[in-house]
C-alpha positions as CSV (number, residue, x, y, z in Angstrom):
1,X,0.0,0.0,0.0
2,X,2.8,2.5,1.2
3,X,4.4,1.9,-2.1
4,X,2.0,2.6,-4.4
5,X,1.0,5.5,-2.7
6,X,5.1,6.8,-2.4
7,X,4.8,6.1,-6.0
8,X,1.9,8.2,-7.3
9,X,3.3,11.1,-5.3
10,X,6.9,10.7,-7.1
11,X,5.3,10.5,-10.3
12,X,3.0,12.8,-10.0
13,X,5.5,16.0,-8.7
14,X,8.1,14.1,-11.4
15,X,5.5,14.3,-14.2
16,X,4.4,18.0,-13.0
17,X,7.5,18.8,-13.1
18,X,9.1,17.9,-16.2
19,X,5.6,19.8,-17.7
20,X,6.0,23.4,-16.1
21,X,10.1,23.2,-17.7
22,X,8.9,22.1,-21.2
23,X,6.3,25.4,-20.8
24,X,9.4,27.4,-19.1
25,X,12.0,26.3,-21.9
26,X,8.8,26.9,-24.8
27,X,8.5,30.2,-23.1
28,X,11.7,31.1,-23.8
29,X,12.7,30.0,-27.2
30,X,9.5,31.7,-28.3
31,X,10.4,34.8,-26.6
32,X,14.3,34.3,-27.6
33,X,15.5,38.1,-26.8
34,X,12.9,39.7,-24.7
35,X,13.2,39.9,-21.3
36,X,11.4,37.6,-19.0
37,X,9.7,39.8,-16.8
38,X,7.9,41.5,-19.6
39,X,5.9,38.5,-20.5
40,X,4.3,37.6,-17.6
41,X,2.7,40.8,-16.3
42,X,1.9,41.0,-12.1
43,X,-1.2,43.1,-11.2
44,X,-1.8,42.9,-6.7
45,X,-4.8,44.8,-7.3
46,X,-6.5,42.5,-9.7
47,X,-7.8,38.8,-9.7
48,X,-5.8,37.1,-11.3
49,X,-2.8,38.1,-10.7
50,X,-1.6,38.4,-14.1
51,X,-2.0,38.8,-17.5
52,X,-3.7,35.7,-18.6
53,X,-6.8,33.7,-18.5
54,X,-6.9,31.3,-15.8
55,X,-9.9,28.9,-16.7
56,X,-10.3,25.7,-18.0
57,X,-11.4,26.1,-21.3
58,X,-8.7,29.2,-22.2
59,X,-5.9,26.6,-21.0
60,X,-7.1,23.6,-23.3
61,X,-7.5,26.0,-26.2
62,X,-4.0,27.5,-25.3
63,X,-2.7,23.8,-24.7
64,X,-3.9,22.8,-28.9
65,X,-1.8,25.5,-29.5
66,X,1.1,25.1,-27.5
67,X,1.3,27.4,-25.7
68,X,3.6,28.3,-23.1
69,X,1.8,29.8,-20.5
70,X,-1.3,26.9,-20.9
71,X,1.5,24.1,-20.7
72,X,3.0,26.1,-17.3
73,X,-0.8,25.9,-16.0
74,X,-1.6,22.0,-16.9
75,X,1.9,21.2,-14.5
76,X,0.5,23.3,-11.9
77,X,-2.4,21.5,-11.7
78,X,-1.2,17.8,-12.4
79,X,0.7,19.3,-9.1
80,X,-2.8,20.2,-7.4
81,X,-4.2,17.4,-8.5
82,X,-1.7,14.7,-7.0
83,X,-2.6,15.1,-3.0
84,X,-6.0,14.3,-4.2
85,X,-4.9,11.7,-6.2
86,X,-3.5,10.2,-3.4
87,X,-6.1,10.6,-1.2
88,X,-8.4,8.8,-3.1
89,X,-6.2,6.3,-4.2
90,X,-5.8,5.5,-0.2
91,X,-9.7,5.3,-0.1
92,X,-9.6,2.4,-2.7
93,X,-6.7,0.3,-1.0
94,X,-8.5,0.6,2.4
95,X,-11.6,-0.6,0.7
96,X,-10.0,-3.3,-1.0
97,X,-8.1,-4.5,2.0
98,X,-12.0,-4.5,4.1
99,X,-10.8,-1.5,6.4
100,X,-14.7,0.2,6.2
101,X,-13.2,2.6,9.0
102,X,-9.9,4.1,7.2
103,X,-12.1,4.2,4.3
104,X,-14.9,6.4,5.1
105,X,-12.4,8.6,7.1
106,X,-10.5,8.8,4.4
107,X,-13.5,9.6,1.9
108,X,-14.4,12.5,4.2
109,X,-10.8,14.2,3.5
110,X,-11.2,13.3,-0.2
111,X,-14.7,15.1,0.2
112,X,-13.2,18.4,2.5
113,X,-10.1,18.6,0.1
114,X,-12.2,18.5,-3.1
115,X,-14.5,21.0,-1.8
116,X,-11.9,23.2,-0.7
117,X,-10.2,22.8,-4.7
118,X,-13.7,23.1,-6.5
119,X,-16.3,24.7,-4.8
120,X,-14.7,27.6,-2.3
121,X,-13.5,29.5,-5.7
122,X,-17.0,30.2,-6.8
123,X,-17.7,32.0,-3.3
124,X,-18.7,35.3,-3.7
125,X,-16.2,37.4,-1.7
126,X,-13.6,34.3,-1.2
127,X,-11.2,35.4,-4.1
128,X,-11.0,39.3,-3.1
């Protein structure tokens, strides 16, 4: 059990990883002479933070495209995405091995941590 859970945390950061430096080293070549900090523009007083489109939809259209900044995003959340990746796989292997306690206890983190991730975003107020 440990080591399949050790393993999808490796991977996952490893995989996230290698996909935010193939966005980073994209982001350069396709910038070649232009200074870094005049791509990505920071903005405290506005949500987002930047100068790009944070959804869902803007980043798969950005990733068909290759683009670097949509690529940078995708690692970011194949890094958000591997706690919860975790957790659930935990749910499934106390399941499997008949621990009904770990695994409801274990459902109700899955259920707090994907609430937190999915729903608090959409709270009026919670972003500002």
């Amino acid at each position: 059990m440990n080591g399949l859970i050790s393993g999808l945390l490796r991977y996952g950061v490893i995989l996230s990883g290698l996909i935010i430096a193939a966005g980073t080293v994209l982001l350069l070549l396709r910038n070649g002479g232009q200074e870094i900090s005049q791509l990505v523009v920071y903005n405290g007083n506005q949500f987002p933070h930047g100068n790009f489109d944070p959804t869902i939809g803007h980043m798969l259209a950005g990733l068909a495209t290759f683009d670097p900044q949509s690529i940078i995003e995708l690692g970011v959340l194949v890094l958000l995405a591997t706690p919860a990746a975790r957790v659930l796989l935990s749910v499934l292997l106390f399941a499997a091995e008949g621990d009904r306690t770990y695994a409801y206890i274990t459902a109700v983190v899955l259920v707090v941590l994907l609430f937190s991730m999915l729903v608090t975003p959409f709270i009026p107020g919670f972003n500002r």
